[in-house]
C-alpha positions as CSV (number, residue, x, y, z in Angstrom):
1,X,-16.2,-42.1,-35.9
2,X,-17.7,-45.8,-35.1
3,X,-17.7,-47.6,-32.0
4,X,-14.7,-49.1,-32.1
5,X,-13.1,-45.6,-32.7
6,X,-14.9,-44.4,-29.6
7,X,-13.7,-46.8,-27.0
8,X,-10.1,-46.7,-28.3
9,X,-9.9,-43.2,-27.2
10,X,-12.3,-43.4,-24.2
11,X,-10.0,-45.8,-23.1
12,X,-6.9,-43.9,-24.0
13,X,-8.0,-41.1,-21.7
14,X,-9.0,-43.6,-18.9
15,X,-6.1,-45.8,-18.7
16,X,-3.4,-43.1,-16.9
17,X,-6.5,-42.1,-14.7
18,X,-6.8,-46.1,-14.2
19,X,-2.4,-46.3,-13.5
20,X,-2.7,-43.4,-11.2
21,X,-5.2,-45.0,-8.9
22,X,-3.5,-48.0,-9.0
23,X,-0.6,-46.3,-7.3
24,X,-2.0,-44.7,-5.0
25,X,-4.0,-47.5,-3.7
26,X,-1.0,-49.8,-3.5
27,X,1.0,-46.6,-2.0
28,X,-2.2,-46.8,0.6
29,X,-1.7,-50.3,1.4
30,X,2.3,-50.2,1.9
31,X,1.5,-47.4,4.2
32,X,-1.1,-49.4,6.0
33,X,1.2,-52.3,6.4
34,X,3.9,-49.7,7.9
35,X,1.3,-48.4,10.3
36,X,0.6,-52.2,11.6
37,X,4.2,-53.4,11.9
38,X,4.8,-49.8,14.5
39,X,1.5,-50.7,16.3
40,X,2.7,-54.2,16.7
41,X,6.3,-52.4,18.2
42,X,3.9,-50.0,20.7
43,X,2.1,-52.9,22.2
44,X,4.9,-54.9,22.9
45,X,7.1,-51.7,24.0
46,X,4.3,-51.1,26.9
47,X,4.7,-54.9,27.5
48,X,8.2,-55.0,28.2
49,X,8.2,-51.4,29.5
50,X,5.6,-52.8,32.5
51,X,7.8,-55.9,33.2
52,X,10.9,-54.4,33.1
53,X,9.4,-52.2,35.5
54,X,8.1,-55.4,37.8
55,X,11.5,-56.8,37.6
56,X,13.5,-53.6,38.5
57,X,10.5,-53.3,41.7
58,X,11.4,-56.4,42.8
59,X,15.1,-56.6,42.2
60,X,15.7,-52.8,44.5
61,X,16.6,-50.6,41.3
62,X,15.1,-47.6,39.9
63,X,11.8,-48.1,38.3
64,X,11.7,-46.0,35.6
65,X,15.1,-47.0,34.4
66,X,13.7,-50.8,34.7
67,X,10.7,-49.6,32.8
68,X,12.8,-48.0,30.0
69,X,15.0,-50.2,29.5
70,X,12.3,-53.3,29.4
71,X,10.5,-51.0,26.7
72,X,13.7,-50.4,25.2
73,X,14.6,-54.3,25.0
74,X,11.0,-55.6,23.9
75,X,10.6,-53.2,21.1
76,X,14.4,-53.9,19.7
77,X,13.1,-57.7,19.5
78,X,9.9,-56.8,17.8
79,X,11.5,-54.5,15.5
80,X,13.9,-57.3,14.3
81,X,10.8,-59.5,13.7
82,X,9.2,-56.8,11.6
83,X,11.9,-56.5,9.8
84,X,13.3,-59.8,9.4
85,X,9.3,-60.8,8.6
86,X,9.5,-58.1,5.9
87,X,12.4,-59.4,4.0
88,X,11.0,-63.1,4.4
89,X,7.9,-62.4,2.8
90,X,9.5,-60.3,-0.3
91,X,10.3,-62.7,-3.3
């Protein structure tokens, strides 16, 4: 067997090995993305959770249900960003 020989079937056994890797790293970085767009949801759910809080306070209704709801309302937005950013960005 000569060189050539040689690589052409070291590289035969690679490449699936090589395919494989590839999809799980870009399976890695879809879930990364994913775990980004939800952080990006939780920070602005405890945003509108603490001023929908501060406006129920101030307006004489319940807290909690001012807090909910605010939480509620901020994360709905964000989530339509996300997504709306997510189909943007695909070609």
């Amino acid at each position: 067997m000569d060189k050539s020989q040689a690589e052409a079937v070291a590289q035969a056994i690679l490449d699936p090995d090589v395919k494989s890797q590839e999809e799980v790293c870009r399976k890695r970085a879809a879930a990364d993305r994913r775990l980004a767009e939800r952080h990006k949801v939780v920070w602005f759910l405890l945003v509108g959770g603490a001023l929908g809080a501060a406006v129920a306070y101030f307006s004489g209704h319940s807290f909690t249900k001012g807090m909910v709801w605010g939480g509620v309302a901020a994360a709905f937005v964000r989530w339509v960003f996300v997504t709306w950013g997510r189909y943007r960005s695909v070609p």
